[in-house]
C-alpha positions as CSV (number, residue, x, y, z in Angstrom):
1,X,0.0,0.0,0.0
2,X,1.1,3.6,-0.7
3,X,-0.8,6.4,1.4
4,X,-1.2,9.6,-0.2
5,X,-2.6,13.0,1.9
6,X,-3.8,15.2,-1.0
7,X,-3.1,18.9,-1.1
8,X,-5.2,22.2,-1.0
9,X,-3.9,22.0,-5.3
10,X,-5.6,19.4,-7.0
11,X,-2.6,19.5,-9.6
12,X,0.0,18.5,-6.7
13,X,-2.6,16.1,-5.3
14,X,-2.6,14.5,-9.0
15,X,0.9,14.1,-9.3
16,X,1.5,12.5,-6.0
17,X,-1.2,9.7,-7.1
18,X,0.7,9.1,-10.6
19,X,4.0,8.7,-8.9
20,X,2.4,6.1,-6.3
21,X,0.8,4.6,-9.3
22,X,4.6,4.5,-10.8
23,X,6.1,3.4,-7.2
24,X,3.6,0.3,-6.5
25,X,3.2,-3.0,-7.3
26,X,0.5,-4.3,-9.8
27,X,-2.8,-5.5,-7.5
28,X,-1.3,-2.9,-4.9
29,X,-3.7,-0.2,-3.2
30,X,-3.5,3.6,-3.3
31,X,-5.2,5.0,-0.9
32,X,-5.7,8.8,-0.8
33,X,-6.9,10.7,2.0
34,X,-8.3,14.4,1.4
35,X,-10.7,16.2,3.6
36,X,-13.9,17.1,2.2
37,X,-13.3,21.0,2.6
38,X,-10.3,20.6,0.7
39,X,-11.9,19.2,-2.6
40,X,-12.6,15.7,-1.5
41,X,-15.7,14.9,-3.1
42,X,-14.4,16.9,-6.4
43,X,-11.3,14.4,-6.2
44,X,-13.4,11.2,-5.7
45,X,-16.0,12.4,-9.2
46,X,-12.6,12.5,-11.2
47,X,-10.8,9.5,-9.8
48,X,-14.2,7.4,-10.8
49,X,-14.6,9.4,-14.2
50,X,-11.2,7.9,-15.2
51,X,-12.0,4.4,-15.2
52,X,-9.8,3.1,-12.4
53,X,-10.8,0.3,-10.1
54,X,-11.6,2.4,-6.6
55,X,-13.7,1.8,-3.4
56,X,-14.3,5.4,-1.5
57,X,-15.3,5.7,2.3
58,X,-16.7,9.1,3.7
59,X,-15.9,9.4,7.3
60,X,-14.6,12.1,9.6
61,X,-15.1,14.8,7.2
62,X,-13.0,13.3,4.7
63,X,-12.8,11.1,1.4
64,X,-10.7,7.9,1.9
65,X,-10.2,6.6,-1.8
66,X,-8.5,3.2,-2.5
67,X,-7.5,2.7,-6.4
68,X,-6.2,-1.2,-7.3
69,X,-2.9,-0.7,-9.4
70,X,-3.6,-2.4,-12.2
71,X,-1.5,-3.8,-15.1
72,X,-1.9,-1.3,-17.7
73,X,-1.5,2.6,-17.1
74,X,-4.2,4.7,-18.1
75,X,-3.6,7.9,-20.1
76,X,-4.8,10.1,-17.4
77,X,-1.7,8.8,-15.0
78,X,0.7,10.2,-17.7
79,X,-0.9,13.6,-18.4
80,X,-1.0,13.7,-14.3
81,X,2.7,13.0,-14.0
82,X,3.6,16.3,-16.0
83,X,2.8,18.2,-12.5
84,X,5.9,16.8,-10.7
85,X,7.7,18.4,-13.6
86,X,9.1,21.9,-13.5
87,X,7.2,23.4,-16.3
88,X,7.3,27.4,-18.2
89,X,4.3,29.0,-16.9
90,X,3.0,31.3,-19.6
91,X,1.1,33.6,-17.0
92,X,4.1,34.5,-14.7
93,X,6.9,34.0,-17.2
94,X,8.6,31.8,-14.4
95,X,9.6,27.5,-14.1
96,X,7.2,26.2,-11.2
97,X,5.3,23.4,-10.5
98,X,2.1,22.6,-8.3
99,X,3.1,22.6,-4.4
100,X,4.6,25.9,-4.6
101,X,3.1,28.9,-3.2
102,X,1.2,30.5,-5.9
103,X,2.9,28.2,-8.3
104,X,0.5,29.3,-11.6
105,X,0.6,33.1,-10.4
106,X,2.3,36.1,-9.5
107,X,0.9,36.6,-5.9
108,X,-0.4,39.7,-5.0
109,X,1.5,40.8,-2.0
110,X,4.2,40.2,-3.9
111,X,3.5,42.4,-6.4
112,X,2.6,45.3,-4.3
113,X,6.3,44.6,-1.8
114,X,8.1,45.2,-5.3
115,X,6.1,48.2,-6.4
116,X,7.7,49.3,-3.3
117,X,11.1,48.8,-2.4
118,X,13.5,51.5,-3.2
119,X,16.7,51.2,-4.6
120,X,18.7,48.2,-3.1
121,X,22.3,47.5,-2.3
122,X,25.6,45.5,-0.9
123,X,24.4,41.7,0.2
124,X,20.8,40.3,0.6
125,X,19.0,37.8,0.8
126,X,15.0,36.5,-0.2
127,X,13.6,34.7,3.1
128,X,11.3,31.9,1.3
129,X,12.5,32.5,-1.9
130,X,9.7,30.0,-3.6
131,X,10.2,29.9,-7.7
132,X,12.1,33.1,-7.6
133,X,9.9,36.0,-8.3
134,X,10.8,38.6,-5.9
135,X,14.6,37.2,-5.9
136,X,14.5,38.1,-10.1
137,X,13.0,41.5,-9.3
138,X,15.9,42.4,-6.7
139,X,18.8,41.1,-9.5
140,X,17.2,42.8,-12.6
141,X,16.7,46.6,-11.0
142,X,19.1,47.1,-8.3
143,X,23.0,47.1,-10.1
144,X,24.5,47.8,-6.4
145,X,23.2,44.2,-5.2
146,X,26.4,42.2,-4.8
147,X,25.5,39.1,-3.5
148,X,22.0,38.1,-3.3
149,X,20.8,34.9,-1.7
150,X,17.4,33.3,-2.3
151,X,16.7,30.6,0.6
152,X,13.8,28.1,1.0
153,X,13.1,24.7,2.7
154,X,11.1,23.3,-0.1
155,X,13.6,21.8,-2.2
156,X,11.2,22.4,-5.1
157,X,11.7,26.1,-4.5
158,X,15.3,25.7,-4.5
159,X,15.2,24.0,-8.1
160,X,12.9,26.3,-9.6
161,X,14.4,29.3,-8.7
162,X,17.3,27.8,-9.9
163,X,16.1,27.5,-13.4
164,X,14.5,30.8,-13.1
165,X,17.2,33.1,-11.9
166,X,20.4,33.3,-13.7
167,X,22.6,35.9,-12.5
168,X,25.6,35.4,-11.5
169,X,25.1,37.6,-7.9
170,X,22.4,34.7,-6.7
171,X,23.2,32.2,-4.1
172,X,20.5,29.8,-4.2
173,X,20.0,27.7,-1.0
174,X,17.6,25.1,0.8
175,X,17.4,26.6,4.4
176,X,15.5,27.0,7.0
177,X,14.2,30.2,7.4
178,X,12.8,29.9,11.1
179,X,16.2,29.5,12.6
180,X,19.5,30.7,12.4
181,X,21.5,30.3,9.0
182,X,24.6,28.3,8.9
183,X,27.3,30.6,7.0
184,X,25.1,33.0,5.7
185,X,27.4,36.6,5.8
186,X,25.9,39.8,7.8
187,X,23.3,41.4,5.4
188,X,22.4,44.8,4.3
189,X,18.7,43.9,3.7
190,X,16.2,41.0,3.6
191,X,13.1,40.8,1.6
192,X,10.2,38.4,2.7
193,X,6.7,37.3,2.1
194,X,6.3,34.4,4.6
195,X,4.8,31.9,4.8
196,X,1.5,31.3,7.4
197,X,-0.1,27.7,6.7
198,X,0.7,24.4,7.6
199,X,-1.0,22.0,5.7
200,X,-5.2,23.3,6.1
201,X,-4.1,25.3,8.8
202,X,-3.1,28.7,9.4
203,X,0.1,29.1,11.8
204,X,1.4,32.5,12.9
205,X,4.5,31.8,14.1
206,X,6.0,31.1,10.7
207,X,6.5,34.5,9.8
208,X,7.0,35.6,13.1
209,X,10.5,33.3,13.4
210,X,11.7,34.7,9.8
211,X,11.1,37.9,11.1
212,X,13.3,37.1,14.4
213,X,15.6,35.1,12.1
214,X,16.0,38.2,9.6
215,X,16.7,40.5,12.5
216,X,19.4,38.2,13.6
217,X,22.0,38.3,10.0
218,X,21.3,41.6,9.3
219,X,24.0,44.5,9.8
220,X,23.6,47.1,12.1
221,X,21.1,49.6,10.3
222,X,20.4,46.7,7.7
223,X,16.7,46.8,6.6
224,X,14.1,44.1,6.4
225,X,10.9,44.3,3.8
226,X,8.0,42.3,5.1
227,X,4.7,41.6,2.9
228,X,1.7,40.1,4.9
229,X,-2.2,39.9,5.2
230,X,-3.3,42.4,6.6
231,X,-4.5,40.2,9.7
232,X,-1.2,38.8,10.1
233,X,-0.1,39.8,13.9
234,X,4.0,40.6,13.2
235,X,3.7,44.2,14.7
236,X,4.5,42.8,18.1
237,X,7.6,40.7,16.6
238,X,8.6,43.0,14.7
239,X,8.8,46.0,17.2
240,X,10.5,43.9,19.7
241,X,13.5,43.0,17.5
242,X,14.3,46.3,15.1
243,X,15.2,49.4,16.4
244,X,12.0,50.7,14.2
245,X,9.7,50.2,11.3
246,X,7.0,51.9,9.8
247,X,4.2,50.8,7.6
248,X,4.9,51.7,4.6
249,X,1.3,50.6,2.9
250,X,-1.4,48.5,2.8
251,X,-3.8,47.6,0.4
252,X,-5.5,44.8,-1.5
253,X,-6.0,43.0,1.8
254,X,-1.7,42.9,2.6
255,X,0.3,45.3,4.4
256,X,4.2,46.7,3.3
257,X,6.4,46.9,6.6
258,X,10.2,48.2,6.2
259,X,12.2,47.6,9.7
260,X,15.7,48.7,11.0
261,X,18.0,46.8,13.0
């Protein structure tokens, strides 16, 4: 048996069944378990529209679905196996694939952080870097960036943004942005849009430990940009480990903070 939890993106959640279809034996069982408010039901209509032997069980809010690997491998399986790929989004311009944050989009805080950072210099650094997008703004409009390093613990983050970014000034790095970074050099400025879910769940304390962890490697008078929903709670963090920080906007539901060590 391979056990499969499926993902908030159906195209992640399809990938990880046509792997275990590729990784079990023939007369195996894949089960997959997905909770109904994360599509579920919509995942058990297109498992049976495919043609595969299943059984489905509805119990404690979720969909348990058992497919039978069979012998031959249907079309579908193939077509599904393209979204472990890294693959040219035509929207963004950018190498993703599903299971990364916005992984078909440009996200919107995103977009408003790099309408407004100023001009950047000397060595920095992209605090959950994902595919690369705010890591590609910093390299193409800021000349005076040295050294730029774009850090994530997804190591699908850390080979897309490897495809996407090209410039020689990028340091590209799986890490742990919650905690303390093994050589990483004092920096001049950090640039973040963290993370706040875990799985279904929404969990604060992401962001808050990149913003302690960003406030630990900069310089003195180093400067830290923070995106966030607007609900997000980092005030408190943030006042307690810069000297000071303003906010510099917020709109379209997020909220621009820039904070000095």
């Amino acid at each position: 048996m391979i056990t499969i939890y499926g993902t908030k993106q159906k195209e992640e959640t399809y990938g990880l069944i046509a792997t275990a279809w590729h990784g079990a034996d023939v007369g195996g069982d894949i089960l997959i378990v997905q909770s109904n408010d994360m599509g579920g039901k919509s995942l058990q209509k297109t498992i049976e529209k495919h043609g595969f032997s299943v059984f489905c069980e509805s119990k404690n809010k979720a969909r348990y679905i058992t497919i039978i690997r069979e012998l031959e491998t249907p079309n579908i399986i193939n077509k599904w196996l393209e979204y472990t790929q890294l693959t040219m989004v035509e929207a963004t311009g950018f190498y993703s694939k599903p299971g990364l944050f916005g992984w078909n989009k440009v996200d919107v805080g995103s977009k408003i952080l790099v309408d407004k950072l100023p001009e950047l210099k000397g060595i920095g650094a992209d605090f959950g870097c994902g595919y690369g997008y705010l890591t590609r703004h910093i390299l193409d409009n800021n000349v005076n960036v040295t050294t730029h390093y774009a850090l994530d613990l997804d190591e699908r983050a850390v080979e897309a943004c490897g495809k996407n970014i090209t410039d020689d000034r990028a340091i590209i790095r799986h890490a742990d942005c919650t905690q303390k970074i093994v050589d990483l050099p004092p920096l001049d400025f950090v640039i973040m849009n963290p993370p706040f879910h875990d799985g279904d769940g929404e969990d604060r304390g992401m962001g808050q430990k990149f913003i302690e962890t960003a406030a630990k490697h900069l310089k003195r008078k180093g400067v830290c940009w923070i995106v966030a929903n607007k609900h997000m709670p980092y005030e408190k963090t943030i006042s307690e480990h810069f000297h000071a920080y303003e906010k510099i906007a917020e709109e379209k539901g997020f909220k621009i903070f820039k904070a000095l060590k």
